[in-house]
C-alpha positions as CSV (number, residue, x, y, z in Angstrom):
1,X,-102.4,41.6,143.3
2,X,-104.7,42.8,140.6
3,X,-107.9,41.0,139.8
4,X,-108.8,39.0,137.1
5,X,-110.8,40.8,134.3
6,X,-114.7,40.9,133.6
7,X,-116.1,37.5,132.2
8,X,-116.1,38.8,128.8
9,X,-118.8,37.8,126.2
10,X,-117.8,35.7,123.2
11,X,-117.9,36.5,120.0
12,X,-117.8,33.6,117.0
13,X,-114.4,31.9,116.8
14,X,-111.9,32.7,114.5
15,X,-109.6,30.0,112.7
16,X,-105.8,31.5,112.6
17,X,-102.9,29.0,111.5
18,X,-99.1,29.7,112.2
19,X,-96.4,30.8,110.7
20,X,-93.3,29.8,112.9
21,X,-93.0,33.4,114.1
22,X,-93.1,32.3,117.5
23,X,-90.2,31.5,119.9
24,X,-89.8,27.1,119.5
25,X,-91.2,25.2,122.0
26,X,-93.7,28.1,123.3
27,X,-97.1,26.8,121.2
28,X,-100.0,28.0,121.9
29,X,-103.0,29.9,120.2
30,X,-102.0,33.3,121.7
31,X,-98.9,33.2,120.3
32,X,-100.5,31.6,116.4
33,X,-103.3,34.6,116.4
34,X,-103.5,36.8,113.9
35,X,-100.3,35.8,111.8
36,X,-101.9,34.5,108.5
37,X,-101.9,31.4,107.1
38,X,-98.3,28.4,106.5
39,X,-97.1,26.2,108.8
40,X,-96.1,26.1,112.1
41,X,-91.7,25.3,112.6
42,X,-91.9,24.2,116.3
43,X,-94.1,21.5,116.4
44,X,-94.7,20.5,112.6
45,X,-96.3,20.8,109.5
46,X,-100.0,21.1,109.5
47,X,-100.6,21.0,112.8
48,X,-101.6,24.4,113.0
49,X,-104.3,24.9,111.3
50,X,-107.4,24.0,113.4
51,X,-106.4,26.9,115.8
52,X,-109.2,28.4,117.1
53,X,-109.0,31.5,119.5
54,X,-112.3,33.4,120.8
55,X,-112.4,36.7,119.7
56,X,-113.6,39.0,123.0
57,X,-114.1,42.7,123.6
58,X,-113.2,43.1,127.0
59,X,-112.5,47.2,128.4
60,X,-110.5,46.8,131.8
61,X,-110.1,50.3,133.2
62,X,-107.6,50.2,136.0
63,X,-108.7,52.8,137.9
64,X,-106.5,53.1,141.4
65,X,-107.4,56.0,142.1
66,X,-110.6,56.2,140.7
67,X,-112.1,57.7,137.3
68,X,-114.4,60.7,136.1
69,X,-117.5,59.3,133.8
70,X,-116.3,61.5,131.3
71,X,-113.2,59.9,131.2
72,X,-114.8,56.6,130.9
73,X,-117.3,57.5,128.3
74,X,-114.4,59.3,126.3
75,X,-111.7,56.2,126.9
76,X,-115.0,54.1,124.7
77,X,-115.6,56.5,122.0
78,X,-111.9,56.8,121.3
79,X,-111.8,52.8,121.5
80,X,-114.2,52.9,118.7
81,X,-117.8,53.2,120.2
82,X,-120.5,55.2,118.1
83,X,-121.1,58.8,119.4
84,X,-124.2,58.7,117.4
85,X,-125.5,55.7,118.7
86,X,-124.8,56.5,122.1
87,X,-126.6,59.5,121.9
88,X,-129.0,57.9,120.4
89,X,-130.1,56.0,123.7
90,X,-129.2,58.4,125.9
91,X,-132.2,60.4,124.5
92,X,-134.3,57.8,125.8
93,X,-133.7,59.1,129.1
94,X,-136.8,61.5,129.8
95,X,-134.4,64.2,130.9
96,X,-134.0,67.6,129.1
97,X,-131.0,70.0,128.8
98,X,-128.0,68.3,127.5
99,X,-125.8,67.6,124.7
100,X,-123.0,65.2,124.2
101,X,-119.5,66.1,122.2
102,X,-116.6,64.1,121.5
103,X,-113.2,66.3,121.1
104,X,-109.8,64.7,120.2
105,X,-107.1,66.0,122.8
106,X,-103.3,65.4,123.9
107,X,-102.7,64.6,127.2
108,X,-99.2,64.2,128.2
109,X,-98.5,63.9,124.7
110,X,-100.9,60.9,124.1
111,X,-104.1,61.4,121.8
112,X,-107.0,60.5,123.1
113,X,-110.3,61.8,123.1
114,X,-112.2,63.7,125.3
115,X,-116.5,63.6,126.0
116,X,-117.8,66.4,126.7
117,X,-121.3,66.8,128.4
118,X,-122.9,69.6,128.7
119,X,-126.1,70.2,130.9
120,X,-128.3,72.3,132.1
121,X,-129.3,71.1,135.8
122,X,-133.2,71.6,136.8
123,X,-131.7,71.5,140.6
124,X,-134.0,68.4,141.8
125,X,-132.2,66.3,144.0
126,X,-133.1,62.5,143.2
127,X,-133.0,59.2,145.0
128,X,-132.5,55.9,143.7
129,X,-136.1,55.2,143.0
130,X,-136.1,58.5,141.2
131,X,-133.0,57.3,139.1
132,X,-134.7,53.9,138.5
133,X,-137.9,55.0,137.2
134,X,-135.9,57.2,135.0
135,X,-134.0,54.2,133.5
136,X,-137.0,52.0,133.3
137,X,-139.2,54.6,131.6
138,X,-136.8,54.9,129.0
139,X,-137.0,51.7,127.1
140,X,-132.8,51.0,126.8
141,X,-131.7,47.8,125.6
142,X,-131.7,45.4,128.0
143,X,-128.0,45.5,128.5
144,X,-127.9,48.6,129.0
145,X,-130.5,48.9,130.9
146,X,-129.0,46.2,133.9
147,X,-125.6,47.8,133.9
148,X,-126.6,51.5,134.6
149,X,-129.3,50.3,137.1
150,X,-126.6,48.2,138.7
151,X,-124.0,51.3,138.6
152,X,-127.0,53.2,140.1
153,X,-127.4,50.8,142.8
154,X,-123.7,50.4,143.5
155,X,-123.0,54.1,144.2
156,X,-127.0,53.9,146.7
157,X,-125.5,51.4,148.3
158,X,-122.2,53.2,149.5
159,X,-124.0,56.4,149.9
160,X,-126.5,54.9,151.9
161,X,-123.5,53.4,154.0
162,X,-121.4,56.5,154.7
163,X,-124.7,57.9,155.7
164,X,-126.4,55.4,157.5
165,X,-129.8,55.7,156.0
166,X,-131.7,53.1,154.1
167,X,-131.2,52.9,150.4
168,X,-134.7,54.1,150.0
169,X,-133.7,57.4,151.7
170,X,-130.6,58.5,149.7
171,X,-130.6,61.2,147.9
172,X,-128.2,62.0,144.9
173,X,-127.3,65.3,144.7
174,X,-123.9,65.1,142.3
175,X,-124.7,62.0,140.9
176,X,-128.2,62.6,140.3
177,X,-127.5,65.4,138.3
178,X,-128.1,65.7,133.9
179,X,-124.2,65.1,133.3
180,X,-123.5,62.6,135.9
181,X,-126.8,60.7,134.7
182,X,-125.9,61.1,130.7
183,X,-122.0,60.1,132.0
184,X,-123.2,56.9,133.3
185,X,-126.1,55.6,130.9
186,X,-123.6,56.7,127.8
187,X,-120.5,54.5,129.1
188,X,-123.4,51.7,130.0
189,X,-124.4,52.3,126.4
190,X,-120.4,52.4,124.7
């Protein structure tokens, strides 16, 4: 069974009213959402109108078998985040040596678009506490901020477990390179 999707935050309500386009008998504000303003057939005139239906950006990746973080940072910008703004705070990030393209592609005859991060590795090997201090010193939003520290910590903690070390002993070598680190804090930033 899949799970549910994230808790997603909520945006100001939206008033929508019917107009009988919906199958009688089936009611309901999903169904009444987006269709413009009249009167609803199935259950009556005027009982339509005081609809309301949160309005929620919710990005559900379902990744079976997993997902590159360039795929996930290109899946956002084709959904309509800012490339500039993501750089933007990505550049907070006191690492050197990178740059960040978006490209539209087809794959398998879908368009989509493709990020492409380009970086020049300095070779250090980082831990966790290396990574954190990285993401602390660079002043992100808040939001931001919490969800790459927690993606951060996620990926310690298996590593740590497949290794049987203490957290405060793993060391990132893949992961705690330019492009994995500017993967990451970008789709935390998308």
């Amino acid at each position: 069974p899949r799970p549910p999707p994230p808790a997603a935050s909520r945006q100001p309500r939206a008033r929508f009213a019917c107009l009988g386009r919906h199958r009688p008998g089936a009611h309901g504000a999903a169904q009444c959402a987006g269709l413009g303003a009249g009167q609803c057939a199935s259950i009556g005139a005027g009982q339509c109108a005081s609809i309301e239906v949160h309005v929620s950006r919710v990005a559900w990746f379902h990744c079976f078998a997993g997902i590159a973080g360039d795929m996930a940072l290109g899946a956002l910008l084709d959904a309509g985040a800012d490339l500039d703004e993501v750089r933007r705070l990505v550049e907070r990030v006191p690492i050197g040596g990178w740059s960040l393209d978006a490209e539209p592609v087809l794959r398998a005859g879908l368009a989509a678009t493709h990020a492409v991060v380009r970086a020049r590795d300095d070779g250090v090997v980082r831990t966790h506490a290396h990574i954190v201090g990285l993401l602390e010193e660079a002043r992100l939003p808040e939001r931001v901020r919490d969800r790459a520290l927690a993606v951060f910590a996620a990926l310690a903690t298996v590593e740590a477990r497949l290794h049987r070390r203490p957290i405060a002993q793993v060391h990132f070598h893949e992961v705690g390179g330019h492009d994995a680190i500017v993967d990451i804090v970008g789709v935390c930033a998308a």
